[in-house]
C-alpha positions as CSV (number, residue, x, y, z in Angstrom):
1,X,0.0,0.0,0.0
2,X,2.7,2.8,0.6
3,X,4.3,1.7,-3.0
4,X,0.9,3.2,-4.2
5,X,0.9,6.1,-2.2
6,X,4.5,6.9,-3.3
7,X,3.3,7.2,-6.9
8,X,0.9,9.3,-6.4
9,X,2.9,11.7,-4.6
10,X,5.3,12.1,-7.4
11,X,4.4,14.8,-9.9
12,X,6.5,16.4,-12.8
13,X,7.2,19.9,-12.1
14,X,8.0,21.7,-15.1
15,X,11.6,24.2,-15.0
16,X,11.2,27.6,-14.7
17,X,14.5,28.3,-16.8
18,X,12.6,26.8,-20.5
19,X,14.8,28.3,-23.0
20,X,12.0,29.1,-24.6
21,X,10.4,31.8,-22.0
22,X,13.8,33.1,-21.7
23,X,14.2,33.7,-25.1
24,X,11.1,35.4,-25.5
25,X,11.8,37.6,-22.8
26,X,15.0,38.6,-23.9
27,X,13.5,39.5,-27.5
28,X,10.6,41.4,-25.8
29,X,13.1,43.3,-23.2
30,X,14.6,44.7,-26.5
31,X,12.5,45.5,-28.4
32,X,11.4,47.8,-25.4
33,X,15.1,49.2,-25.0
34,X,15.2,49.5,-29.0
35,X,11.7,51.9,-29.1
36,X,13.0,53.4,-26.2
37,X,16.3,54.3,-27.3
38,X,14.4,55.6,-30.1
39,X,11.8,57.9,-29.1
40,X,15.0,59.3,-26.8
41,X,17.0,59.8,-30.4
42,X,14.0,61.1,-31.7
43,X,13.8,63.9,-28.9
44,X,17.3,64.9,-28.6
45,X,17.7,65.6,-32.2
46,X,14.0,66.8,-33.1
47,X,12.7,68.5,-29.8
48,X,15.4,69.4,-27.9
49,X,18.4,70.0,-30.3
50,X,16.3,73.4,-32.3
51,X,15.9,74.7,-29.0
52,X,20.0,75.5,-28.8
């Protein structure tokens, strides 16, 4: 009876390091430091640099 019990208690947890999540984090992080970097660029020499 515990041999059956023991099976039951095992489960398959699942790794939170899947290449896959990190990868498409890292490709949405960025894209979010590209269009930031941008809209920065864009103000500097658009906005800010007519001002001078």
């Amino acid at each position: 009876m515990s041999d059956e019990q023991r099976d039951v208690d095992v489960e398959k947890r699942e790794k939170k390091s899947d290449p896959s999540k990190v990868g498409v984090a890292a490709i949405k992080y960025i894209a979010y430091l590209i269009i930031f970097f941008g809209i920065l660029w864009f103000l500097i020499n658009y906005v800010i640099a007519p001002l001078f």
